[in-house]
C-alpha positions as CSV (number, residue, x, y, z in Angstrom):
1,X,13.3,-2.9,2.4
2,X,10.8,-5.5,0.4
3,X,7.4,-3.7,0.5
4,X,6.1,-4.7,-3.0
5,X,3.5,-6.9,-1.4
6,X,2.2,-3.8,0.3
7,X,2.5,-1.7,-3.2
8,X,0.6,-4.2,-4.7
9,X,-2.5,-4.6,-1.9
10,X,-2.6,-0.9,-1.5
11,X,-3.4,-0.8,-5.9
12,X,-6.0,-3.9,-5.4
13,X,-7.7,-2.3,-2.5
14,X,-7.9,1.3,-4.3
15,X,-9.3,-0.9,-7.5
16,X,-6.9,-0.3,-9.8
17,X,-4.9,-2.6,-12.8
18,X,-1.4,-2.1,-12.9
19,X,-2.0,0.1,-16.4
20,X,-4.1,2.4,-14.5
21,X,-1.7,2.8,-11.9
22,X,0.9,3.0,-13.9
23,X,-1.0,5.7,-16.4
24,X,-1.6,8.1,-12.9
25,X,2.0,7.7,-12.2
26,X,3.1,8.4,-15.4
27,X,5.5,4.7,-15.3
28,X,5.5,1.8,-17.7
29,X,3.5,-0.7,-16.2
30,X,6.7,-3.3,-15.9
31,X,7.6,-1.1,-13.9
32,X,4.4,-1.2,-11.8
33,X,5.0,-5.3,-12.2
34,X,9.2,-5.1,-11.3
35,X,7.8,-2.7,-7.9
36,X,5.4,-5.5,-6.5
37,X,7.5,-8.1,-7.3
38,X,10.4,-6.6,-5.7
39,X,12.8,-6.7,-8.7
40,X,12.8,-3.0,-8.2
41,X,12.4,0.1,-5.9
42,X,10.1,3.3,-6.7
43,X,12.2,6.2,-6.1
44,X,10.5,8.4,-3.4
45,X,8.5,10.9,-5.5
46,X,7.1,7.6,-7.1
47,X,6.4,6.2,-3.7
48,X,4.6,9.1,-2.3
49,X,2.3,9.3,-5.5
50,X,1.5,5.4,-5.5
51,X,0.2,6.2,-2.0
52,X,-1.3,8.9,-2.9
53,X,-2.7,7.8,-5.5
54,X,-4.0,4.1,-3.8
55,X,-5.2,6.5,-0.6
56,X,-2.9,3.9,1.6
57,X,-1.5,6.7,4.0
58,X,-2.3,4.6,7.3
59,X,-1.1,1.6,5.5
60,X,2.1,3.0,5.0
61,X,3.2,5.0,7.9
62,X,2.1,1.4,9.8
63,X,4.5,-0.7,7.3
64,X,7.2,2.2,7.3
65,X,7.2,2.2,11.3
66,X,8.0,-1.7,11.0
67,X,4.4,-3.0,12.0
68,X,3.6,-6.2,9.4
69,X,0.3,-7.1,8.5
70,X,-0.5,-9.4,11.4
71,X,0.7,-6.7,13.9
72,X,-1.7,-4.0,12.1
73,X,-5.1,-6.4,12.5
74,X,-4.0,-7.2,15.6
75,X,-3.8,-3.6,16.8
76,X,-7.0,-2.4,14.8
77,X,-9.6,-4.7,15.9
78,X,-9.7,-4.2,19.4
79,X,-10.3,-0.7,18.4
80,X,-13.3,-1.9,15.9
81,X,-14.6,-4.0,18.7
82,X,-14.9,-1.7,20.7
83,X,-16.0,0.9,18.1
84,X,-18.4,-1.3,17.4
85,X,-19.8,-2.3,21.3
86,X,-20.0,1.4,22.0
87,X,-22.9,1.7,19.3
């Protein structure tokens, strides 16, 4: 599975530089570079804390179920839309 594009939009959105990530997940941070680039996979504890530690649950369990990126705006913003009619 190639997900580093995800990896690395979950640490953009959360604001962080690769060093930061990698200093909260105790990593080098080629390894936070080999992850997004997909020249490497996180084992699962370092998975769980990169999410964790980006606050990307949502974005996740959406990828992990097979949803790409199109398929997740396309599904949230009818839901805004109408989030956003009924105020």
């Amino acid at each position: 599975m190639r997900f580093g594009g995800i990896l690395k939009a979950a640490r953009q959105r959360a604001g962080l530089s690769q060093e930061e990530l990698a200093h909260r997940l105790n990593i080098n941070q080629s390894d936070v570079s080999k992850f997004e680039n997909d020249r490497k996979v996180p084992d699962v504890l370092t998975f769980i804390q990169w999410i964790q530690q980006t606050s990307a649950q949502e974005v996740m369990v959406a990828f992990l179920y097979g949803m790409d990126g199109m398929s997740m705006i396309q599904n949230l913003l009818p839901m805004i839309g109408g989030f956003i009619s009924w105020i």
